[in-house]
Structures are given as structure tokens and as C-alpha cells.
N, C-alpha and C positions, 0 to 999 in steps of 0.2 A: 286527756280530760274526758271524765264520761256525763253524754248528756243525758241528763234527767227526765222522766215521761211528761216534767211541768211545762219543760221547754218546748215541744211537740207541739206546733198547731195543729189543731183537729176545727172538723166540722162536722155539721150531720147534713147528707142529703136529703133536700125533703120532697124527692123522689121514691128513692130506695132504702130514707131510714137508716144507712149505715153508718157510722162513724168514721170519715174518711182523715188523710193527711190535708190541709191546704193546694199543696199540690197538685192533689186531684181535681181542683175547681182550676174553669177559668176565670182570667183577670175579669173584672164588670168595675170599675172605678165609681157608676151611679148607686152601686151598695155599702152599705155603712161600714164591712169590713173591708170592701173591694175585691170581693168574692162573689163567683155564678153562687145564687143557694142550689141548682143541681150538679153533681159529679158531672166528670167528662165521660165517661160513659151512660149516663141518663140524658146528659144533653146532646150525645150523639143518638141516641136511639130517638130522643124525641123529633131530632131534626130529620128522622127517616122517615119516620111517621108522619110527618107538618111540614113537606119541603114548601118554601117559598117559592111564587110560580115567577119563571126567569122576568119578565114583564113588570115584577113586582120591585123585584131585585135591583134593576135597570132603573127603577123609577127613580127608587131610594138613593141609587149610587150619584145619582143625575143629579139629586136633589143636594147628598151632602157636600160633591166637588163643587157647589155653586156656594156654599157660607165659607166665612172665612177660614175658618179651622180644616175645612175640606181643600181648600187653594192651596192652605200654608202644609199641607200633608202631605198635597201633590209635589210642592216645591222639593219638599224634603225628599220625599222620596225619588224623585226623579236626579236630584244632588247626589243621592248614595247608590243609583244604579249607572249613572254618567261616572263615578268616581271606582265602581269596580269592574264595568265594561267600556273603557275608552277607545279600546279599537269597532266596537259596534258601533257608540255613537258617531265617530269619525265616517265610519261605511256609511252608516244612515245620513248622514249632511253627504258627502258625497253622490251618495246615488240619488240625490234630489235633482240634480244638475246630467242625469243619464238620461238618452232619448225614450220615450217610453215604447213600451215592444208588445204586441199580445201575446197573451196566453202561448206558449212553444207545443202545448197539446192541442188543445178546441180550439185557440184561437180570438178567446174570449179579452176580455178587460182583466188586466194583467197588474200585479204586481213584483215588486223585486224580490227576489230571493238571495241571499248572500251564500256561497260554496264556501270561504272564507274571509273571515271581518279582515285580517291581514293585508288582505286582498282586495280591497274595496272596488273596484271593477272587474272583476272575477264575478256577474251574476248572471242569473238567468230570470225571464220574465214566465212568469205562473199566475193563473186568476188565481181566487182565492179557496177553490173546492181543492185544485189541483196544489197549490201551497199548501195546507192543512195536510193533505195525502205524505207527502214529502215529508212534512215534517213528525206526522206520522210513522212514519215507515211501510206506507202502504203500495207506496210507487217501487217499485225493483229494480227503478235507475239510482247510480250512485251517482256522486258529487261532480265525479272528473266525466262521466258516462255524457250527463246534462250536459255540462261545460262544452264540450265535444258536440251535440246534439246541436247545440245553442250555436257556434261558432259556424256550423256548416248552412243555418238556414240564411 
């Protein structure tokens, strides 16, 4: 079956003018067709230009998880990442119940690190400059290195 040019939704951006596919918009539900009226490429470019300062960002996010619709988003969301990482959530309730350790570098106020969810006591304790670095790839220690590192002090 060949589809016809009638059937094609178009739009125009009224950024750049162009005549795009629907496609190219993101979703916006509070528009009449439920289309950004800028392309995904003018609304990236404008977001380069106008970044939101994080403060702002933080306000907003603060604000929506407190109405309902922000609660019942959280709910959901947190349903559908407990239902495709169960061995994380299992580690994370477990290691609530592990003694707490500082930092295995500085020394600092430490949190957990999991080597593997598998594993759920299998961790190592890291503040949070030195967790970030790890999970980074900035630290040169591997998994079993730490593990080893951790087990001796």
C-alpha cells in the first residue's frame, strides 16, 4: 500500500520556517496539536543559548514532586525501575542494614558503592567526590582492586 503525501503530517517551524515531519517536534500535550511549535533542532539550539540555571531547575523539580501528578510520576516511575533492576533494589535495602565505613581514600563521610548488585555485600565505602570519580572512570582502581583495598583495611 503506497502512502499518499495527504497522509504525512507536516508542520512548520516557527523558528526556522521549514516545513518539517511531526516527528521532528517534541511531544508538548498543553498545544492544540500536542506539538513543540519549534523543531528538535531549534529547540536544542535555543536550550544552548537560554540554559536554565541548575537552582532554577532544582526549584521546579522540588516543586512538581510535591503535586499530585509529580507523586503519582514518582510512584510510577520508581514501579518500572524496581521491576527492571531487582537485584539493585535488593542491594540497596540490604546495604541499609551494613555498618557505615568512611571514605577507603580521604577518609571522609562515605557512601556505599556496590562492585556487584549480585553481590549485595560485596561493597566498598567512598564519599561522594570519590563515588562520582569511580563511576566515572576517573579512579584507575577496578572492581576486585577496591574489593581487595577495602577487605585489608
Amino acid at each position: 500500500m503506497d502512502i499518499s503525501p495527504e497522509y504525512i503530517k507536516t508542520k512548520i517551524c516557527t523558528e526556522c520556517d521549514l516545513t518539517k515531519h511531526l516527528y521532528d517536534f517534541t511531544v508538548d500535550n498543553a498545544k492544540p496539536d500536542g506539538r513543540d511549535s519549534r523543531c528538535k533542532c531549534c529547540r536544542s539550539l535555543y536550550n544552548i543559548k537560554h540554559p536554565i540555571a541548575p537552582e532554577k531547575n532544582r526549584e521546579n523539580n522540588n516543586r512538581y514532586r510535591k503535586t499530585d501528578k509529580g507523586i503519582l510520576q514518582h510512584r510510577k516511575d520508581y514501579k518500572k525501575h524496581r521491576d527492571k533492576y531487582p537485584e539493585r533494589v535488593r542491594a540497596r535495602l540490604v546495604s541499609l542494614f551494613l555498618e557505615k565505613k568512611p571514605c577507603m581514600f580521604c577518609g571522609g563521610k562515605a557512601e556505599v558503592h556496590h562492585l556487584d548488585y549480585r553481590q549485595p555485600l560485596k561493597v566498598v565505602w567512598l564519599c561522594k567526590k570519590h563515588h562520582e570519580m569511580l563511576d566515572h572512570k576517573q579512579l584507575e582502581s577496578t572492581g576486585e582492586e577496591l574489593w581487595m583495598l577495602a577487605r585489608n583495611m
